[in-house]
N, C-alpha and C positions, 0 to 999 in steps of 0.2 A: 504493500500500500504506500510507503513510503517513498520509495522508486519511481510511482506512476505519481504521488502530487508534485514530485522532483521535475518531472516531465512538461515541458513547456506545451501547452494546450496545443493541438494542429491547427486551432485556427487561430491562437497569436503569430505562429510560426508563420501562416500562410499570408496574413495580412499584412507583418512587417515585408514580407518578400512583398507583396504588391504596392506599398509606398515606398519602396526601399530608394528607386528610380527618383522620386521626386524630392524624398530627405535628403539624397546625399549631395546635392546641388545650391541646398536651405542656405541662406548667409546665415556664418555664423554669431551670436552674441559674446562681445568678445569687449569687455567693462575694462578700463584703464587698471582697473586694479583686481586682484586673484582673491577675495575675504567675501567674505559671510556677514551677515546682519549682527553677530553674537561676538563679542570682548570677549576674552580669555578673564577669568576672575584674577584675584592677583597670584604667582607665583610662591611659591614658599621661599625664605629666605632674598626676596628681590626686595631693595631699599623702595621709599616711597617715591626716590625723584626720582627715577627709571622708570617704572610702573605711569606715574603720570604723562612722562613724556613718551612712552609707549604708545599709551590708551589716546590722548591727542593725534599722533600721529594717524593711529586706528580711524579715529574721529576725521581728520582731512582727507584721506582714502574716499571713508564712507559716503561723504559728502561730492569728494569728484566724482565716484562710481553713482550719486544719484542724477549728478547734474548731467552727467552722460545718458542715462536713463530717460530724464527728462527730454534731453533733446534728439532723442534717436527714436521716441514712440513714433515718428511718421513714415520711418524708414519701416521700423518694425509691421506695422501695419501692410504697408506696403508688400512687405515679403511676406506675408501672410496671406495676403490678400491673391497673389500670384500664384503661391501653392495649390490654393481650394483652386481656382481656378483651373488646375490642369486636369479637375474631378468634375464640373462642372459647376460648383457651387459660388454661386453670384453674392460676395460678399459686401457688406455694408454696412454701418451703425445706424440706420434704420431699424422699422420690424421686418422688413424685410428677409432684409440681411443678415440681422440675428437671428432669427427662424432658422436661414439656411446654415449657417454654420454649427447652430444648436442639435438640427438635425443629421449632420454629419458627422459630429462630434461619436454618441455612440460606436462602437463596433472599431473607431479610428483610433481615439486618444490613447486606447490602450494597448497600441502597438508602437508608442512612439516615445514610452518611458521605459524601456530595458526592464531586469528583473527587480521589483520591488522586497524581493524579498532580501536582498543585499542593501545593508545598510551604507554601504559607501556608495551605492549608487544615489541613493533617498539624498545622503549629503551632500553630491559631487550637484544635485540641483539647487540646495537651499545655499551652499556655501560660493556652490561658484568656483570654486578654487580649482577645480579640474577641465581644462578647457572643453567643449561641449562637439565633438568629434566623434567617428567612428560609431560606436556602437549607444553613446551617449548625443549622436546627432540630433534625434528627435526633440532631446529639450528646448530644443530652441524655436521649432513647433508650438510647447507646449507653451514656453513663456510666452510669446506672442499672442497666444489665443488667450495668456493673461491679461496682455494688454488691453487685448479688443476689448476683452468682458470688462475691463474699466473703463476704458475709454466710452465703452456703449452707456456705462453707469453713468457719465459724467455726462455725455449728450442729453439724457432725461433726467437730472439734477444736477444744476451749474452749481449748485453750493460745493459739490462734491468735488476735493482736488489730492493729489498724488501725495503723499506721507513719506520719509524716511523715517522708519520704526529700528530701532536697534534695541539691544539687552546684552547678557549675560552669561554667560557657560563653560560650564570646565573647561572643554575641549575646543568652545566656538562653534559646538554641533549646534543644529537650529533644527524650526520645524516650520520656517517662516522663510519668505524670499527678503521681508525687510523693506517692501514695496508695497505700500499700503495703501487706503481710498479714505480720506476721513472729512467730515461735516454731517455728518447726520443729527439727525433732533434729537432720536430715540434711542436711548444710552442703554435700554433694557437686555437688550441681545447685543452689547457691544457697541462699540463706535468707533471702529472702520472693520475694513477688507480688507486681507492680501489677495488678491485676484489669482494672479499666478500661482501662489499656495493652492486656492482654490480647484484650479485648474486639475493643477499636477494632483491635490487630493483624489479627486476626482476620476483621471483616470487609473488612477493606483489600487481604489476601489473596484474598479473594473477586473485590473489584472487581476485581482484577487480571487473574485467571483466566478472567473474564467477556471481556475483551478477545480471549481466543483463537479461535479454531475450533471446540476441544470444552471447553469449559469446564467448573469441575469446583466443584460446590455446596460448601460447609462439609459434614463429617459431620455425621449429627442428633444423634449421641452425644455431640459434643464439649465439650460443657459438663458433661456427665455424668463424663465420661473424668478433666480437670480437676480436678474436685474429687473423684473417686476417688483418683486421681493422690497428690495436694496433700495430702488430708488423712489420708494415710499416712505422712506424711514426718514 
């Protein structure tokens, strides 16, 4: 039994073989700086004015690596936009266009995130620090489709604008991209989004499911849902 849950479903295997042609061509996301949303806590034995001027440094990093962020969602979109295209999916921040991508999403996202069950994969997305190539190409699909779902949130609520979220961790492991959506009213369920977290949750959930006996697609709705959701809050 063990053996066969080991066993990469045939039809993740088959799907990645059928977008394999249009990932490997994807521009890649490729951030001035190699780090993660998450600070190392302090060191043991490390004096306090290292540590400060370490976490500083961290800090201007973080900040060029959003400002680049910032100024690359059109590009980003853009290569997004060209992929679905080679599928026939007419995309757009309309309803449109979110429909079509929402409904495409299923059955695709989860051949475009490697094995989730390897945790250095899970991190080579949140941290970034592993460039986004080869067998790891797809994330850069996957942030994109981040984008979009934000940028669609901010089309139907202009309050709503892009966050640099940072914190804390032993190791700098995260579970976050660090890339967030914040202004919302309603503090009850939180107040913001990592999108791209989202995303990538999302289809990791999928792989999962795929693993089982009767395994169960993404909604097609679900990006739709999202930002109905979100941009009522």
């Amino acid at each position: 039994m063990l053996r066969w849950f080991r066993r990469e479903p045939r039809y993740l295997v088959e799907r990645r073989q059928f977008l394999s042609d249009a990932v490997a061509d994807y521009p890649l996301y490729q951030p001035p700086h190699r780090q993660g949303p998450n600070y190392l806590r302090s060191v043991q034995n490390q004096i306090e004015d290292e540590h400060i001027r370490l976490f500083r440094e961290f800090m201007a990093r973080a900040e060029e690596n959003f400002q680049f962020f910032l100024e690359q969602r059109p590009a980003r979109l853009a290569a997004l936009y060209a992929f679905l295209d080679k599928f026939g999916v007419k995309v757009g921040l309309d309803d449109t266009g979110l429909s079509a991508v929402s409904a495409w999403l299923p059955g695709n996202g989860c051949a475009l995130i490697g094995d989730p069950r390897s945790e250095a994969v899970v991190q080579a997305f949140y941290q970034m620090q592993t460039p986004w190539t080869q067998s790891l190409r797809g994330f850069n699909v996957v942030f994109d489709l981040g984008v979009f779902l934000g940028e669609a949130l901010i089309a139907r609520q202009p309050r709503l604008h892009w966050k640099l979220l940072l914190g804390l961790s032993e190791k700098g492991e995260s579970a976050t991209t660090g890339y967030a959506l914040e202004g919302f009213l309603m503090k009850r369920n939180g107040n913001h989004i990592d999108p791209p977290e989202r995303v990538f949750g999302e289809c990791w959930n999928e792989v999962n499911t795929l693993r089982f006996r009767q395994p169960r697609f993404l909604d097609s709705n679900l990006l739709v849902g999202i930002v109905r959701d979100f941009s009522k809050r």
